[in-house]
Structures are given as C-alpha cells and as structure tokens.
C-alpha positions in Angstrom: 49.4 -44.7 43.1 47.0 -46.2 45.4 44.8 -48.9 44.5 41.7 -50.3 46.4 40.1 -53.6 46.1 36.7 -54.1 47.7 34.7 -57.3 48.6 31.0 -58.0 48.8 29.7 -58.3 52.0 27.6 -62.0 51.0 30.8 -63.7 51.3 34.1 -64.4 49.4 34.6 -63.5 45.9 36.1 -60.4 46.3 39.7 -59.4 47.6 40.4 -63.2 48.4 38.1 -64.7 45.5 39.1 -65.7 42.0 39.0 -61.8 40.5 40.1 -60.1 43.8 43.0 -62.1 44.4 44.6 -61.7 40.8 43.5 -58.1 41.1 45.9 -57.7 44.6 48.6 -59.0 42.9 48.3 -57.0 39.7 47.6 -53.6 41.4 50.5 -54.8 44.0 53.0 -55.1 40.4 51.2 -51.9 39.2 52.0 -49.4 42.1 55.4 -51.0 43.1 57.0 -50.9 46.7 56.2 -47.3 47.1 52.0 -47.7 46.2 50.0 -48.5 48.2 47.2 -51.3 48.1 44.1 -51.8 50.4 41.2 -54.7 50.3 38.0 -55.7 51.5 37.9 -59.3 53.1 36.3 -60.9 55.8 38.6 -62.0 59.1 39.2 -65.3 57.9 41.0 -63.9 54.5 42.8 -61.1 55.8 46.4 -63.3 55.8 45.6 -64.7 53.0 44.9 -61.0 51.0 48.0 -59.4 52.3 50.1 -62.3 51.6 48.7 -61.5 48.0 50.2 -57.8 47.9 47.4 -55.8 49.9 48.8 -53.3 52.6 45.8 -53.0 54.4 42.9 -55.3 55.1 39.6 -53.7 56.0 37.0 -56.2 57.2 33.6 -56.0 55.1 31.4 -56.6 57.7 29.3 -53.5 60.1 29.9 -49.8 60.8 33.7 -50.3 61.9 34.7 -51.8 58.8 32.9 -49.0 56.9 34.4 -46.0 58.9 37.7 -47.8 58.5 37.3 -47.5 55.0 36.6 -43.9 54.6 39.2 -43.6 57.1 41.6 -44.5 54.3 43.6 -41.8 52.3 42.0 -41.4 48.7 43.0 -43.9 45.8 43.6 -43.5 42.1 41.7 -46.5 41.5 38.5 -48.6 42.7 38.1 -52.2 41.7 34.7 -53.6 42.7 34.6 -57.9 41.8 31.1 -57.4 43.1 29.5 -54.2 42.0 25.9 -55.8 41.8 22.8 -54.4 42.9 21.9 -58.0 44.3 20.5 -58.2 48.1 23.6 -58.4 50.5 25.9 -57.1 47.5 26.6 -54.3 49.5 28.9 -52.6 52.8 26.5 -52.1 55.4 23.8 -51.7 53.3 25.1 -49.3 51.3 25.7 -50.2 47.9 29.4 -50.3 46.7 29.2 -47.1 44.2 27.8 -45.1 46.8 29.9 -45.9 49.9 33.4 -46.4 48.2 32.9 -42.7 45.7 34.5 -40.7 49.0 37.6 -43.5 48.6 38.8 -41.9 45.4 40.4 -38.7 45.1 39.3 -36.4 42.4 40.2 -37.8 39.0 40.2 -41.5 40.3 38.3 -43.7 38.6 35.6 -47.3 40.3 36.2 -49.8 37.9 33.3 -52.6 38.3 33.7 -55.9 36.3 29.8 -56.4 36.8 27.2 -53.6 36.3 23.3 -53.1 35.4 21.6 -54.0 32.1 22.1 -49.8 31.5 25.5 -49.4 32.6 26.7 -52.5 30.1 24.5 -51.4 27.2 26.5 -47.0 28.0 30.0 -49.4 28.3 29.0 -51.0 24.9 27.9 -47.6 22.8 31.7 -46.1 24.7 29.6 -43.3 26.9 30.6 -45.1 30.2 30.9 -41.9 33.0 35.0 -41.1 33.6 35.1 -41.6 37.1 32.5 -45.3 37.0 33.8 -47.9 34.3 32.7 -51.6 33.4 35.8 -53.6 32.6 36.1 -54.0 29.3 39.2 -56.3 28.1 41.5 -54.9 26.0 44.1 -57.0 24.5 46.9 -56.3 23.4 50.7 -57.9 23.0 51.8 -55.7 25.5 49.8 -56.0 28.2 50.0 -59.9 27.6 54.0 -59.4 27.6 53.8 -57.5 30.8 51.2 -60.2 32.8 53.3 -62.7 31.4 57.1 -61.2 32.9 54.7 -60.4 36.4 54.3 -64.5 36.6 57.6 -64.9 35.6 58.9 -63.0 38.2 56.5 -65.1 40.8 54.4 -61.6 41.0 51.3 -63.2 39.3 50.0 -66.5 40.4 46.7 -68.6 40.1 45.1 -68.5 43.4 42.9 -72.1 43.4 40.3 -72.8 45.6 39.3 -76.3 44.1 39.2 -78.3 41.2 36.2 -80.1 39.6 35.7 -83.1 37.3 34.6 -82.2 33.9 31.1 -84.6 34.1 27.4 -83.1 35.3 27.8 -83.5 39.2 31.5 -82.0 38.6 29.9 -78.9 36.6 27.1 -78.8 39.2 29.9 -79.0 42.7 31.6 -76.4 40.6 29.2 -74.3 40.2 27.6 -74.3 43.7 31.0 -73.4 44.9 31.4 -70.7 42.7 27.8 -69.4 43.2 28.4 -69.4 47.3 30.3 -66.5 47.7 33.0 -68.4 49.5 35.8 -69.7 47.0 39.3 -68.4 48.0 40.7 -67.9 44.7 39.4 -69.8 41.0 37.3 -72.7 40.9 38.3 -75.2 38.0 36.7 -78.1 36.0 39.1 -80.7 35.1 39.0 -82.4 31.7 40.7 -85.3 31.4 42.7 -86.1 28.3 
C-alpha cells in the first residue's frame, strides 16, 4: 500500500501540522516496512516529516515540487489536511483535487478532512463519490484498541507545537497560531486544575 499525505502550499498544517503529522505516523503503522509513504512539506519540515514515518518528502512550493509529485508511483490512498478552496490552498495554483487525482492509481481513493458546503451536506445524506471522501469518524473499540497498541509501541505520538493558557489572550495566542498555517504539530490550551 502506498499512502500520500499532502500539505497546503499557505504554510504548515499539513504533513508537519497537527493532522498531517499523526496522519504520517498512522499511514507509516498502516502500510508497514514494505509500504510506502510520501508527504507534502515545505524545506524547513522535511526532517521533521520523515522522522514521522514519510519515505519521501516533496516540497509544496513551484513547478519542481509539482512534477515531483506526479513523478511519484500511484498510491492507494490520498489524505488532503487542507482540501479547501481558500486562496493559496492550493499546489501551484492548482487546487489539491485536481493536481493530486493523477497520484492515485485506479481504485484509490482522496480522502479530505475539510470540503465545500456541498461536498459535507453528499458526505452527510452517504452519496460522497468512491474515489473523493470527507473524513467522517467512525468509532469503534477496535480501531481505538489498535491506535492505542500503535502508541504503545512508540508508533503513535502527539506531535506539539505549543501550549497555551486556558484565559482570553491564551485562547486568542492559540488561535493565531493555529490560524497561521505554521504550527508543527497540535496547538494546546492549558487548563489549570
């Protein structure tokens, strides 16, 4: 199985951001030693991503990065943190849906954890097209049990970037950071007891 995990192109919330990095790690437990995972992150992150579990780091930015990336053997599996239709949410002004479809070999599947007002109200009423998905969480006891034996093992880890206080300007710092594009990992708020 290969897996690929793209970035947006406005900064960091991608492979090296809160979703992307837990996504490397789970699609590096996922496909094993023999799979094969690839990322989207700017220079900067690169070390940081493939430290996470990502084979190959493709940088984001200009016409190199993008012919690297359809360079790239197909994948079973697309997951786009960004996958907004916001200015500068795209690679090389191409939006994500469009420039990462010839990444997935026929049957693979672009899972999004963000979409349009239209694609969440077709993910909602279960019509969502086969090969473009909104993440919808399913839980279930064993998919808990198996995240849960991943950190365990030291395969799953929180990924921080900072840590708030739990008052106004805390919430506000928080949420700048967040909002930037440039957190490496989760941002937290810190309530004390």
């Amino acid at each position: 199985m290969r897996v690929w995990l793209p970035r947006g192109a406005s900064g960091g919330c991608g492979a090296s951001g809160g979703c992307g990095s837990t996504g490397v790690q789970v699609a590096r437990a996922l496909v094993g030693p023999t799979g094969a995972v690839a990322a989207l992150a700017g220079e900067a992150s690169a070390a940081a991503v493939r430290a996470l579990g990502a084979d190959v780091v493709v940088d984001y930015r200009g016409a190199a990065g993008l012919a690297a990336l359809t360079a790239l053997p197909p994948f079973d599996l697309v997951y786009d943190t960004v996958s907004s239709d916001a200015p500068g949410d795209d690679f090389g002004g191409v939006p994500y849906r469009v420039a990462l479809a010839p990444c997935l070999r026929a049957g693979g599947t672009h899972v999004q954890i963000n979409g349009t007002a239209a694609q969440w109200l077709r993910a909602l009423l279960g019509c969502q097209p086969r090969r473009l998905r909104l993440f919808m969480q399913q839980h279930s006891a064993e998919g808990l049990q198996r995240v849960a034996a991943w950190a365990a093992e030291g395969a799953l880890h929180a990924v921080i970037d900072s840590e708030h206080a739990f008052t106004e300007g805390g919430c506000a710092d928080a949420y700048a950071r967040l909002v930037s594009r440039r957190a490496k990992g989760k941002v937290l708020l810190k309530i004390a007891p």
